[in-house]
Structure formats: C-alpha cells, structure tokens
Backbone as CSV, one residue per row, in Angstrom:
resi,resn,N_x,N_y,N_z,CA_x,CA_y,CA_z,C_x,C_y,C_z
1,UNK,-13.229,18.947,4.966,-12.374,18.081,4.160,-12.124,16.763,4.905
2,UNK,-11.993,16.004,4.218,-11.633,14.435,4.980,-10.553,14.310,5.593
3,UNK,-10.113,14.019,6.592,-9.163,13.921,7.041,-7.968,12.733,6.552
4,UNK,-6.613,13.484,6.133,-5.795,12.244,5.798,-5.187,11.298,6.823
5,UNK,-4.706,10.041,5.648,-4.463,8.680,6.422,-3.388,9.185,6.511
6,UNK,-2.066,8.847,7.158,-1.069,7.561,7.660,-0.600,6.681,7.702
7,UNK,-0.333,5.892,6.611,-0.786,4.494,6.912,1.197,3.707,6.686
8,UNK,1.652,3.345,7.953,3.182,2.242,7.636,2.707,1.264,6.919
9,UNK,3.855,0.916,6.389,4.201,-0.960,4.989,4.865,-1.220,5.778
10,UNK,4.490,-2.459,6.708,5.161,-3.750,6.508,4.927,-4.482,5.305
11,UNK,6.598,-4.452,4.492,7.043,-5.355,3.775,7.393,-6.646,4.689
12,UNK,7.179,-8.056,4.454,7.073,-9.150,5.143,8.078,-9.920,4.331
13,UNK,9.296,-10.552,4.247,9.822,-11.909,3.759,10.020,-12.837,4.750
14,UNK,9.800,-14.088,4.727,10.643,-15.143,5.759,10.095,-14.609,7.182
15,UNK,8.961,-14.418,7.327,8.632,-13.796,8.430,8.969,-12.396,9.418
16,UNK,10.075,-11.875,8.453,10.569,-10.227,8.904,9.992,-9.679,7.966
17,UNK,10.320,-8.072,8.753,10.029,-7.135,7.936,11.117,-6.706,7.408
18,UNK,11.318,-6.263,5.788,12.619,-5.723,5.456,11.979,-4.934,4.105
19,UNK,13.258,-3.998,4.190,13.033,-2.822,3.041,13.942,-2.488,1.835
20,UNK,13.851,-2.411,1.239,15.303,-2.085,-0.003,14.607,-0.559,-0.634
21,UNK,15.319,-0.467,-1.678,15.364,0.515,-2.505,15.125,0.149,-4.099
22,UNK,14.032,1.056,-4.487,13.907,0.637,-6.398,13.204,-1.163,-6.119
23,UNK,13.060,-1.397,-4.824,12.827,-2.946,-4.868,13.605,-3.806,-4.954
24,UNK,14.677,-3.491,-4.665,16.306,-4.641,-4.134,16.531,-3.892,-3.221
25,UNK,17.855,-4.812,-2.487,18.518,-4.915,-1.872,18.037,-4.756,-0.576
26,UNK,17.389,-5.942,-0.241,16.405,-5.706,0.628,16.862,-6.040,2.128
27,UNK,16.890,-5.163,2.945,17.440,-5.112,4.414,16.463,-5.776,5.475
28,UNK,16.749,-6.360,6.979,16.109,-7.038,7.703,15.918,-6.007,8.552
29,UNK,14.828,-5.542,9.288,14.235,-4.486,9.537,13.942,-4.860,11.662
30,UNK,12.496,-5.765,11.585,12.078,-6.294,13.078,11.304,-6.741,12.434
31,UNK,10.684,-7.275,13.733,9.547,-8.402,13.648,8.110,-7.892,13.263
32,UNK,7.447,-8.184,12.168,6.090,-7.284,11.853,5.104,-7.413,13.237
33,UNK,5.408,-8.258,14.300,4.326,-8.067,15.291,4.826,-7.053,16.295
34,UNK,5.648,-7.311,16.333,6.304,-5.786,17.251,5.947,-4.157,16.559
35,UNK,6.782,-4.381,15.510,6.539,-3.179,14.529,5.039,-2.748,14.495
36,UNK,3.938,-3.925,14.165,2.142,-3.486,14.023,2.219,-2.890,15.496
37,UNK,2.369,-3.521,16.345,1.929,-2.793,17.788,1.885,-1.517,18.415
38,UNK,3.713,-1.250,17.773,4.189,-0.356,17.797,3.098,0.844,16.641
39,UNK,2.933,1.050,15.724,2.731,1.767,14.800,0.743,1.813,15.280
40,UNK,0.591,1.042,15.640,-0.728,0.986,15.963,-0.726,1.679,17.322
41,UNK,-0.196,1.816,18.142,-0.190,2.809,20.089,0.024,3.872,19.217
42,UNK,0.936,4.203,18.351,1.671,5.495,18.113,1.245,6.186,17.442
43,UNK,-0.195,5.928,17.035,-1.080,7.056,16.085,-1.128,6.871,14.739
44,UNK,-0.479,5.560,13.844,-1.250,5.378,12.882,-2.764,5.280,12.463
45,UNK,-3.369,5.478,10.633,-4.172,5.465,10.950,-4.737,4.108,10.903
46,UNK,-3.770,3.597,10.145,-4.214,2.168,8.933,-2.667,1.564,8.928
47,UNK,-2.635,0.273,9.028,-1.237,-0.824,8.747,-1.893,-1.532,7.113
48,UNK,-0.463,-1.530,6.329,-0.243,-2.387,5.438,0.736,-3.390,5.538
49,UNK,0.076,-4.579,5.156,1.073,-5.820,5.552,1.152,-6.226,3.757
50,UNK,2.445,-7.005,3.774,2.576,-7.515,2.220,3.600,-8.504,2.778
51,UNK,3.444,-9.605,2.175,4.133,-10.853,2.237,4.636,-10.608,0.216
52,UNK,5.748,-9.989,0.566,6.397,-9.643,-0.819,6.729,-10.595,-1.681
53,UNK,6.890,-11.943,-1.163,7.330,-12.861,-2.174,6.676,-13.973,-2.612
54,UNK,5.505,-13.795,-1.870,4.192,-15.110,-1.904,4.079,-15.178,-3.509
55,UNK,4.044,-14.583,-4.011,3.445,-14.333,-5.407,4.622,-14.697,-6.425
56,UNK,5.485,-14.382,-5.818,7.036,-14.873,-6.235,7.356,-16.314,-6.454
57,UNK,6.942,-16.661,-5.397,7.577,-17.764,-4.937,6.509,-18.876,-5.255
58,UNK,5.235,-18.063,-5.462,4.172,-19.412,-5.709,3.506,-19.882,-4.608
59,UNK,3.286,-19.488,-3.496,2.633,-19.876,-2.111,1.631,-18.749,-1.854
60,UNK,0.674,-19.583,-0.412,0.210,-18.633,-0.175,0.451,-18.186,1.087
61,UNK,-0.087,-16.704,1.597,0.519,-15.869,2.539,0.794,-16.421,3.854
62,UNK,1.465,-15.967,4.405,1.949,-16.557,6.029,0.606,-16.194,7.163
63,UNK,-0.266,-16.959,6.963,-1.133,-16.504,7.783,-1.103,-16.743,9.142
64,UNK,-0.355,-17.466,9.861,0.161,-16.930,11.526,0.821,-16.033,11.615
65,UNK,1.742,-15.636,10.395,2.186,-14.387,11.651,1.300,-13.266,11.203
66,UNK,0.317,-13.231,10.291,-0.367,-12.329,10.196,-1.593,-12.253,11.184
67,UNK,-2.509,-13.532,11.720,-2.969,-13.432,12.772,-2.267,-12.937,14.042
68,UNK,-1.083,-13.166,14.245,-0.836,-12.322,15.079,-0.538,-11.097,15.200
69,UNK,-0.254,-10.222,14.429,0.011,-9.127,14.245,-1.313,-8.457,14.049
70,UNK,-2.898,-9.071,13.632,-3.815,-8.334,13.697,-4.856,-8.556,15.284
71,UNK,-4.200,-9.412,16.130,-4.536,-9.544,16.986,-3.572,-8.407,18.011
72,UNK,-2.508,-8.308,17.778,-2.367,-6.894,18.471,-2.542,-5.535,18.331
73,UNK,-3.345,-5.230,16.990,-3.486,-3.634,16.442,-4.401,-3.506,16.532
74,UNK,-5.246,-2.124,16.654,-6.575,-1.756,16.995,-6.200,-0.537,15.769
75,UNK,-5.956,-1.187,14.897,-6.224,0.187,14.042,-6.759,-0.945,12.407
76,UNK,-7.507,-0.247,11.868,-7.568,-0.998,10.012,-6.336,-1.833,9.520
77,UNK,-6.048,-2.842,8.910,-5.412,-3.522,8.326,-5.702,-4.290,7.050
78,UNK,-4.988,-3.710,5.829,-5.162,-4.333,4.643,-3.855,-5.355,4.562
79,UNK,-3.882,-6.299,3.858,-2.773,-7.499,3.668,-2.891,-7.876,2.037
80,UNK,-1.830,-8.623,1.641,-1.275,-8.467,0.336,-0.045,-9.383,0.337
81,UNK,-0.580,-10.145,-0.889,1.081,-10.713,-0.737,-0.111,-12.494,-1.329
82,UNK,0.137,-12.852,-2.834,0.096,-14.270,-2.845,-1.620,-14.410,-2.974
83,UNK,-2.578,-13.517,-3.195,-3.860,-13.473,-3.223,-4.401,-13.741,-4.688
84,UNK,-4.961,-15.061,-4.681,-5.336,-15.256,-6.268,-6.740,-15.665,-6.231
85,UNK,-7.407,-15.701,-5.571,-8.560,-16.641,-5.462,-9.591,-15.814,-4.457
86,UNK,-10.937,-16.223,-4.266,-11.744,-15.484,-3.484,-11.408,-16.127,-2.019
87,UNK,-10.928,-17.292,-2.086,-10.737,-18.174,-1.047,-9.669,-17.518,-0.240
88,UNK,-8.450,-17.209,-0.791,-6.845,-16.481,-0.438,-8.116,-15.046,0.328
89,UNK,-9.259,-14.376,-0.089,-9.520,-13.372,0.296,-10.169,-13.936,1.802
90,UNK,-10.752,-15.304,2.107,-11.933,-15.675,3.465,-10.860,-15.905,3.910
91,UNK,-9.700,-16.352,3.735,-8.818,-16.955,4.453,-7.872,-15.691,5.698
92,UNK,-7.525,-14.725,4.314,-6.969,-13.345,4.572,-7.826,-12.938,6.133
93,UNK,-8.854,-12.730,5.433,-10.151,-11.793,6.390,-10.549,-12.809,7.909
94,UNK,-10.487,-13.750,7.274,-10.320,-14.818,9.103,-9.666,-14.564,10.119
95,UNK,-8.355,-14.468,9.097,-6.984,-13.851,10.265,-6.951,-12.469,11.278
96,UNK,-7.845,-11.774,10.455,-8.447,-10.491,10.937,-7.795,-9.187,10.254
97,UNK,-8.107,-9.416,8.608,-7.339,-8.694,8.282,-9.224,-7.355,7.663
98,UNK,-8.712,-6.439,7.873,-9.907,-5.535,7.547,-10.338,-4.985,5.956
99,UNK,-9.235,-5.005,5.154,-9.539,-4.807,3.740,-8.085,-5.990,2.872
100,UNK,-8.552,-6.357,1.752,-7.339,-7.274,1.263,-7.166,-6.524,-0.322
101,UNK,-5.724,-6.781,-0.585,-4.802,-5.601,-1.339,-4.464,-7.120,-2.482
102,UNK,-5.083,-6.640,-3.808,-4.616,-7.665,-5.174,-3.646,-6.887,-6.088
103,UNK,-2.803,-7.605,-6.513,-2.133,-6.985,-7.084,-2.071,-8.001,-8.454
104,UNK,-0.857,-9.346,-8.438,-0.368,-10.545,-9.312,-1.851,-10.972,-9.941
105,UNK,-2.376,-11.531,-8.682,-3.622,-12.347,-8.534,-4.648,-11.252,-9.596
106,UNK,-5.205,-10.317,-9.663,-5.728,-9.405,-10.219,-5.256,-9.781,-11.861
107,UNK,-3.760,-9.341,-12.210,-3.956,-9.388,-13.620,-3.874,-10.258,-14.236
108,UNK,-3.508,-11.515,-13.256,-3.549,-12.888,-14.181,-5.106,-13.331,-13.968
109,UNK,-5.797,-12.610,-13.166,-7.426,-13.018,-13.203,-8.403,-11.639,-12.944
110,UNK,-8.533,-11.012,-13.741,-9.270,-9.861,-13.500,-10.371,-9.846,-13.332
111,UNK,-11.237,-11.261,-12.921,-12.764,-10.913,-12.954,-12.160,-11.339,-11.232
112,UNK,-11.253,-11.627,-10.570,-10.819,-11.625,-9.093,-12.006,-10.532,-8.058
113,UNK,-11.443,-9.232,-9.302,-11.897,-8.049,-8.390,-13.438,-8.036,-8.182
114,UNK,-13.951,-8.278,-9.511,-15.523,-8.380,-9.884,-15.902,-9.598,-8.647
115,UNK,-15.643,-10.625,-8.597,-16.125,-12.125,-7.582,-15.735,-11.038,-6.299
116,UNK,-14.571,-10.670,-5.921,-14.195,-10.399,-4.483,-15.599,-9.380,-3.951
117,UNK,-15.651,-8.418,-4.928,-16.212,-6.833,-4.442,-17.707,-8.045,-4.256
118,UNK,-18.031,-8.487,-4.711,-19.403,-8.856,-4.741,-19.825,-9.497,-3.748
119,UNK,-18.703,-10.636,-3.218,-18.786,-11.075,-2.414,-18.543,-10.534,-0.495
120,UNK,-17.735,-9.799,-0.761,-16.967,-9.256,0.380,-17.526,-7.415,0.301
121,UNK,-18.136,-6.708,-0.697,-17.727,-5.259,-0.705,-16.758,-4.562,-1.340
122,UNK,-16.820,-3.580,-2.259,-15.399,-2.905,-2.951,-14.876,-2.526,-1.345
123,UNK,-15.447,-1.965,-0.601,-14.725,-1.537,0.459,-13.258,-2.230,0.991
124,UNK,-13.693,-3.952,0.554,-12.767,-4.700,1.205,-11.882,-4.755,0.225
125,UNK,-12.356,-4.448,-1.122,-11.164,-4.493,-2.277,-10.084,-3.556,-2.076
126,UNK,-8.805,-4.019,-2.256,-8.092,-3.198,-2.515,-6.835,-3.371,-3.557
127,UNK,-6.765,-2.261,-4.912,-6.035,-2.868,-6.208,-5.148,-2.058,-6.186
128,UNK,-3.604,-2.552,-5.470,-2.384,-2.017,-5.203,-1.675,-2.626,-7.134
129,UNK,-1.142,-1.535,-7.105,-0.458,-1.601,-8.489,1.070,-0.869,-8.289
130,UNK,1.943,-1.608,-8.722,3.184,-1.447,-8.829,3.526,-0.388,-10.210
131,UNK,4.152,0.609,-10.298,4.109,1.107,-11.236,5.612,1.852,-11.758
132,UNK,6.186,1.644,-13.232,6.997,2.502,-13.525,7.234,3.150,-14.946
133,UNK,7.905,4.041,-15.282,7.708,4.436,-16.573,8.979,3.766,-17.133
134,UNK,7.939,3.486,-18.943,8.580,2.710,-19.502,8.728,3.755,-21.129
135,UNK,9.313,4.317,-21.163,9.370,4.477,-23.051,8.255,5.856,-22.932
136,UNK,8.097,6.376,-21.861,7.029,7.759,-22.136,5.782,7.216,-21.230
137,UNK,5.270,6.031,-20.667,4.366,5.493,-19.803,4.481,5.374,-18.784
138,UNK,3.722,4.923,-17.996,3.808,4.102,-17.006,2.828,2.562,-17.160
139,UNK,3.765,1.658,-16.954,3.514,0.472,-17.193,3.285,-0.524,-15.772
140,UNK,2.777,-1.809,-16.007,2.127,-2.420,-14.329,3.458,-3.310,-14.462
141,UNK,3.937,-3.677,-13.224,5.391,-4.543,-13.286,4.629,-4.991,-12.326
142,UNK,4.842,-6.729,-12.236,4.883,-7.939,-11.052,5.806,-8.282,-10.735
143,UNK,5.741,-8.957,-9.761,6.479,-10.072,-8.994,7.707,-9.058,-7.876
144,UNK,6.896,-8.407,-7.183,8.067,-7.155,-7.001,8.868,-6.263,-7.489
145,UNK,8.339,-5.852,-8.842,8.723,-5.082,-9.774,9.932,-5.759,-10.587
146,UNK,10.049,-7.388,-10.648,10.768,-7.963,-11.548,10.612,-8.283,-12.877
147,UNK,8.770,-7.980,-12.933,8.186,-8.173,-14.669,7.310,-7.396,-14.715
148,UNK,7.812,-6.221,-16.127,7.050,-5.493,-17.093,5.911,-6.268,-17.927
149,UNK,4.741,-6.289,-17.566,3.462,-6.625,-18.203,3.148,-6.096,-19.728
150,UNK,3.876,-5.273,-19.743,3.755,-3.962,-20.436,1.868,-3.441,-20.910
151,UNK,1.392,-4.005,-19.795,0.173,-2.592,-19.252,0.401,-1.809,-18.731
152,UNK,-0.361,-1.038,-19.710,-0.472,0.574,-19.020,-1.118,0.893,-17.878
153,UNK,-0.770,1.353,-17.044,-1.379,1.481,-15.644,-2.258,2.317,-15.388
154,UNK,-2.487,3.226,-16.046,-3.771,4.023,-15.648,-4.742,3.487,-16.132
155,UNK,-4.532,2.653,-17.375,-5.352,1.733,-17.889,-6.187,0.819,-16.857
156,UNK,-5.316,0.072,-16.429,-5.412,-0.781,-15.894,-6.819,-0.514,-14.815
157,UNK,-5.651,0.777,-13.846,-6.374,1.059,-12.677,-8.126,1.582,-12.769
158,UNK,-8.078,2.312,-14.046,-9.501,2.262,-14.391,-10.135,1.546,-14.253
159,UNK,-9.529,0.462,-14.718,-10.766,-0.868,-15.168,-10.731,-1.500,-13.867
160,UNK,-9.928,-1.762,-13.366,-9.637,-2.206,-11.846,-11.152,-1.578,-10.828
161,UNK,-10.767,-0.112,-11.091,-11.870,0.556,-9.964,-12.910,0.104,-10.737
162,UNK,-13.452,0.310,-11.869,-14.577,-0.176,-12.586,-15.243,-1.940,-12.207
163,UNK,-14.247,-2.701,-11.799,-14.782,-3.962,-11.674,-14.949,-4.076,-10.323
164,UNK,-14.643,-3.213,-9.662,-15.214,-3.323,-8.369,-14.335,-2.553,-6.824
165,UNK,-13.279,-2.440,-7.354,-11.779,-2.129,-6.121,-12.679,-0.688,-5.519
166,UNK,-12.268,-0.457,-4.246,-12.840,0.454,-3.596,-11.983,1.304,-3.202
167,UNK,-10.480,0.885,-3.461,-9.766,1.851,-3.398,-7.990,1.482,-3.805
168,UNK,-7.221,2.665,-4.404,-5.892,2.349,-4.723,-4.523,2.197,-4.080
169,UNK,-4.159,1.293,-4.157,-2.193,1.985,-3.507,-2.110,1.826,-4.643
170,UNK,-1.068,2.831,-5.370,-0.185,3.419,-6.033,1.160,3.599,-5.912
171,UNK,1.965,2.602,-6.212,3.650,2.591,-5.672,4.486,2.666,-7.010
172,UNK,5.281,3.698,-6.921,5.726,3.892,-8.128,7.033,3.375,-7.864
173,UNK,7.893,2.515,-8.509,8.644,1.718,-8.612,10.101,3.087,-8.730
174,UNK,9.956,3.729,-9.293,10.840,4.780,-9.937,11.228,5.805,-8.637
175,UNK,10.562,6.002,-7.749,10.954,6.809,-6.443,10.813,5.897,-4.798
176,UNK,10.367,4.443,-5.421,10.405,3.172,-3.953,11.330,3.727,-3.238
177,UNK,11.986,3.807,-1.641,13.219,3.495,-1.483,14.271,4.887,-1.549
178,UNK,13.943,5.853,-2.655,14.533,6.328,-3.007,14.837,8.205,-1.739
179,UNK,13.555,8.068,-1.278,13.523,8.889,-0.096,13.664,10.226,-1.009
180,UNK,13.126,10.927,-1.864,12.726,11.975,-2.761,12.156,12.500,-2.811
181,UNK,10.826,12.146,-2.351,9.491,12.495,-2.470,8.654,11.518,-3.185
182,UNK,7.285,11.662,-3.096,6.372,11.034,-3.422,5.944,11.558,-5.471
183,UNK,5.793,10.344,-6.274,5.638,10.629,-7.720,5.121,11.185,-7.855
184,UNK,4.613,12.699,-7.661,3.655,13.549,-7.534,3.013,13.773,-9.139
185,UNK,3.585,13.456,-10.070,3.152,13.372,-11.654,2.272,12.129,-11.493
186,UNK,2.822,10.820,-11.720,2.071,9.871,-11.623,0.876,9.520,-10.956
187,UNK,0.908,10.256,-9.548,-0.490,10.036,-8.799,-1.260,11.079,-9.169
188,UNK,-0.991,11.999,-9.640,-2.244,13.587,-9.999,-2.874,12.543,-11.358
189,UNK,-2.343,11.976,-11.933,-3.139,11.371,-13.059,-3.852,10.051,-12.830
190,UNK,-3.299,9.151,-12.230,-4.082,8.190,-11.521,-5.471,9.011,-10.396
191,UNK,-5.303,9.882,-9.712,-5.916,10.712,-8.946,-6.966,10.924,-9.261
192,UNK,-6.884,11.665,-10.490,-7.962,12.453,-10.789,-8.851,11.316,-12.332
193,UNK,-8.389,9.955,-12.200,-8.665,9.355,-13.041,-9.858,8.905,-12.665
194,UNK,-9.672,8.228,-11.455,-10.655,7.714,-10.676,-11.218,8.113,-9.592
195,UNK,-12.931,7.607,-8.928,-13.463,8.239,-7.675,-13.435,7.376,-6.724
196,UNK,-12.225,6.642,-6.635,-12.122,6.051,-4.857,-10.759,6.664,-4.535
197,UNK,-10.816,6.310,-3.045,-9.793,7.043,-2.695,-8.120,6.502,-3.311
198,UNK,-7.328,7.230,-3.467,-5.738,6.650,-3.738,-5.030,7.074,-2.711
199,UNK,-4.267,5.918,-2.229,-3.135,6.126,-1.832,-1.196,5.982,-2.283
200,UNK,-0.931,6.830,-2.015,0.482,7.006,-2.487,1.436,6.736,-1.764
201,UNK,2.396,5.856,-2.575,3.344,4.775,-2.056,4.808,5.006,-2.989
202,UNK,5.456,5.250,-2.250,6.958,4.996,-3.099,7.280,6.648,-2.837
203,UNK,8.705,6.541,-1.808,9.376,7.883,-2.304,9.571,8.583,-1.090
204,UNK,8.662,8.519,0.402,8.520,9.395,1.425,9.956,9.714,2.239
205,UNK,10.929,10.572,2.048,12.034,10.716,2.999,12.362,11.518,4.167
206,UNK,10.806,12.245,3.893,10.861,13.527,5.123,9.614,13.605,5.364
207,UNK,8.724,14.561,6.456,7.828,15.567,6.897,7.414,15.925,5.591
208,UNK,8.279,16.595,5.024,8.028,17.551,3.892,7.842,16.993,2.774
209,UNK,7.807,16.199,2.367,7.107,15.077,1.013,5.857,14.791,1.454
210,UNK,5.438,14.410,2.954,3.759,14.676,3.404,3.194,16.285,3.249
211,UNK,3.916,16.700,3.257,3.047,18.457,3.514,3.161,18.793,1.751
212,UNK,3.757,18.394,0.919,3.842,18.647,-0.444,2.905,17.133,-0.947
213,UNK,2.760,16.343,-0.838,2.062,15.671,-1.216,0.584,15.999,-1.110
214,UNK,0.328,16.407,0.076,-1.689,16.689,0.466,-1.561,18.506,-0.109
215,UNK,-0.653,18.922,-0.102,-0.831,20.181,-0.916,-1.043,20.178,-1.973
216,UNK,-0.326,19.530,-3.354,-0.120,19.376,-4.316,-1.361,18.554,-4.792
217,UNK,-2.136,17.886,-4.070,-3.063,17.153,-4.510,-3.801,16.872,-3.480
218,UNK,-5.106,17.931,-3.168,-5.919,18.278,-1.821,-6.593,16.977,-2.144
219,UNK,-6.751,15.925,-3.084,-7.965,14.814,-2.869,-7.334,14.058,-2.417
220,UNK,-5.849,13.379,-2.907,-5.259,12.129,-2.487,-5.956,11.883,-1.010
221,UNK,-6.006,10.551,-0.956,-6.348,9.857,0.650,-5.900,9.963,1.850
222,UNK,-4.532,9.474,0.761,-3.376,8.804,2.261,-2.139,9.053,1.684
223,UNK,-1.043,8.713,2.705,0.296,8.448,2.396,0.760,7.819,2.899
224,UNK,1.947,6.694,2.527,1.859,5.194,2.674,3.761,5.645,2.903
225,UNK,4.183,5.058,4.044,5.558,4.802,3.620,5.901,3.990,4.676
226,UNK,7.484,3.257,4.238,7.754,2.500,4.609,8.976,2.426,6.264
227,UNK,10.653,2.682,5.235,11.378,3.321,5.987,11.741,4.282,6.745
228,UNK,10.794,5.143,6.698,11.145,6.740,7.057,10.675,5.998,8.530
229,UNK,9.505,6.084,8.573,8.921,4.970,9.618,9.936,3.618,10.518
230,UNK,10.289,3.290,9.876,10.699,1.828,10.908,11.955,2.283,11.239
231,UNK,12.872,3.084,10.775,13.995,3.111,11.261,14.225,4.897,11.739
232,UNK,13.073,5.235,12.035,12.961,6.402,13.373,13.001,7.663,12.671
233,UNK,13.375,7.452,11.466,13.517,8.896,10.952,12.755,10.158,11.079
234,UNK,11.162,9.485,10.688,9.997,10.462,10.810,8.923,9.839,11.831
235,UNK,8.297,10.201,12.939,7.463,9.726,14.309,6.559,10.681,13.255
236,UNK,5.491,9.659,13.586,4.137,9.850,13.144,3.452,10.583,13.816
237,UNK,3.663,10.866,15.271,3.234,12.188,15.844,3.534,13.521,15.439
238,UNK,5.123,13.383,14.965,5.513,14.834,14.538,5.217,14.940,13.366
239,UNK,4.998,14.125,12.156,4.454,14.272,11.191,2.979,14.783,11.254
240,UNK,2.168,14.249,12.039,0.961,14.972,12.311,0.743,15.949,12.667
241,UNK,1.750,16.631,13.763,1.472,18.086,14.355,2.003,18.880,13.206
242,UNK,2.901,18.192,11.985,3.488,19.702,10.913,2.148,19.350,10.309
243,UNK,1.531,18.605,9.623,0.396,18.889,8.839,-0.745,19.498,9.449
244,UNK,-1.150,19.116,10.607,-2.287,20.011,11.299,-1.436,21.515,11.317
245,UNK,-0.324,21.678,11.248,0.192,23.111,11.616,0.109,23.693,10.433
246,UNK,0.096,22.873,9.250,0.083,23.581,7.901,-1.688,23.337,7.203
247,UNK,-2.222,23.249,8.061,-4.039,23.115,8.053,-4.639,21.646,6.875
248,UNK,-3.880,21.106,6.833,-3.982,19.700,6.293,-4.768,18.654,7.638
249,UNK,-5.780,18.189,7.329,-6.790,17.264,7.913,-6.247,16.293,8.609
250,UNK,-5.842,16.122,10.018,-5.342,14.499,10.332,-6.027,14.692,11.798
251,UNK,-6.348,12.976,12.085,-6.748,12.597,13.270,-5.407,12.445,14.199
252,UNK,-5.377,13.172,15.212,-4.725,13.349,15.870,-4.598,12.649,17.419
C-alpha cells in the first residue's frame, strides 16, 4: 500500500501564519519560515503554503517570504494563494516551490489547469477546492470561503482532474477549524470520484481523526491540518508511531 502523507498548512496573511475557525477569526500564529523549518526536521512529509488573501485582495503572492521558507525545507512544497495565470505558476516554481495549488484563478479561468498541466505536468497541478454544503450539496465557495459560486463541487473537481490537476486538497469549509474530525462523507465521494490522489483538509483535532480517516477510506493520500500542528497539540512523530501501530503506511 502507499504510504500516507502528512502534510502542515501554513495559512500566510501579512506575512504570518494565522488560523481561525469555519474561516474567521483568524489568530497570529509564527513566522511561516520558522514554522517550514520546523515541520520540515520534524518528519513532515509535504508543506502547504497559502497566502490566504492574495486572491482577496487582488495581488499577487508574497514571493520573498516564500523563497525563503523553501530555501529552508528539504521536504515537497505546494503554494497557493493569488494564482491566475501560467506566469503566477514560473514565478511560484522559481521561488522553489515543488507543486502549485489553484483554486480562485481556476474557476474564473478553467482552461488555467489545461495551459498549466501542459506546460509544467499535472504532477505540478494542484486543484485545492474549498467546499461546503449548501441546500443538500456541496457547493465551491471563494475568496476564503466568503463566496458561494453555487458550483457543485464534485462537479467541478471532476472536470478539474479531467483538464489536467494531478491531484486534490479538499477542505471542507463546514468542519475548518472546528477540530471534529475530518468530512469523512464529503471526501469518500470526492475520493472515489476521481484517480489522483486527494487530500483531506478541514477538521483534524486529534491522533484519532488520522487513524479514522486512512481507515475509513484506505485510498485517501494524505491528511492536511493546520492547528493541531502549530500550536503543539499533535507532534507529527507521535502521530506517526499511532498509525504505524495501527498498520496504516507512513514514512517514518
């Protein structure tokens, strides 16, 4: 069996890292170059960086402090945050970023994914989708989950992997923050929708939302979280020794 990811979110504003809940109330955390360093010695497998408000705000991503932060990690790094153009992708990948994450940029230009994969590899694609249920769905929300598109998201993500994405984050807006567990409904159907790998985002509050997550769904990839992580709760070492103890795949 493949062995699962690991992978911390740095969320990025104003050059920190900070976290909220449901996607508000968003707290000041440390510095994402400390934090990558850190998470990169300590046995991650993969860093996610997101400059949360680029896309918001209309700019594009902070690319010094993201060169620096990929100049201290020796582990994979996808980035996100303000990517509309194939250019936002050479620019990304200069800095030394290893795969780049569309989200805004994607549905206001969907042949994005088609130009990127072609140019760069689906490998380097990556089509992070924000997701929550709306009326019996699940629907794609932007701008940090401040606007309902009202696309359907499995929809979406189909066509997404179809034009080229090589692989998913999946953040369900409805358990972000919320430290519950991981949407385990929402990703078994995104999951088994598509054949690249998914990763699952939104919800991680314990050990035990990783050992029920790769149980509940032996294909998922990875598991993506944020806080549990930065503010000490769960060490990624001990998270690894309960899943190798419960015969779940991790590089150790």
């Amino acid at each position: 069996m493949i062995t699962k990811r690991i992978i911390p979110c740095l969320d990025v504003r104003d050059g920190r890292v900070v976290k909220g809940v449901n996607f508000e109330g968003l707290k000041d955390v440390n510095s994402p170059v400390e934090l990558g360093r850190y998470y990169s010695d300590c046995g991650a497998d993969e860093l996610v960086f997101y400059d949360i408000t680029a896309s918001f705000e209309g700019r594009k991503l902070f690319t010094d402090i993201l060169t620096k932060v990929a100049s201290e990690i020796f582990i994979p790094l996808t980035v996100g945050g303000g990517i509309n153009t194939v250019e936002d992708f050479e620019r990304v990948l200069k800095c030394g970023a290893d795969k780049v994450s569309v989200n805004s940029g994607a549905i206001k230009n969907p042949d994005l994914i088609n130009e990127a994969a072609q140019k760069y590899g689906n490998q380097c694609v990556v089509l992070s989708v924000d997701a929550k249920r709306v009326d019996g769905s699940f629907h794609v929300f932007l701008n940090g989950g401040r606007v309902d598109t009202g696309m359907d998201a499995l929809q979406w993500i189909k066509d997404g992997v179809a034009r080229g994405a090589g692989e998913v984050v999946l953040n369900s807006i409805d358990t972000d923050g919320v430290k519950q567990g991981f949407d385990l409904e929402m990703l078994k159907e995104v999951n088994a929708l598509v054949n690249v790998p998914v990763i699952a985002s939104g919800g991680a509050g314990s050990i035990q939302d990783f050992v029920d997550l790769f149980n509940e769904i032996p294909d998922i990839s990875a598991g993506l979280a944020a806080s549990i992580f930065h503010f000490g709760e769960v060490s990624i070492s001990d998270l690894k020794k309960r899943l190798r103890d419960e015969h779940i795949p991790v590089r150790i």
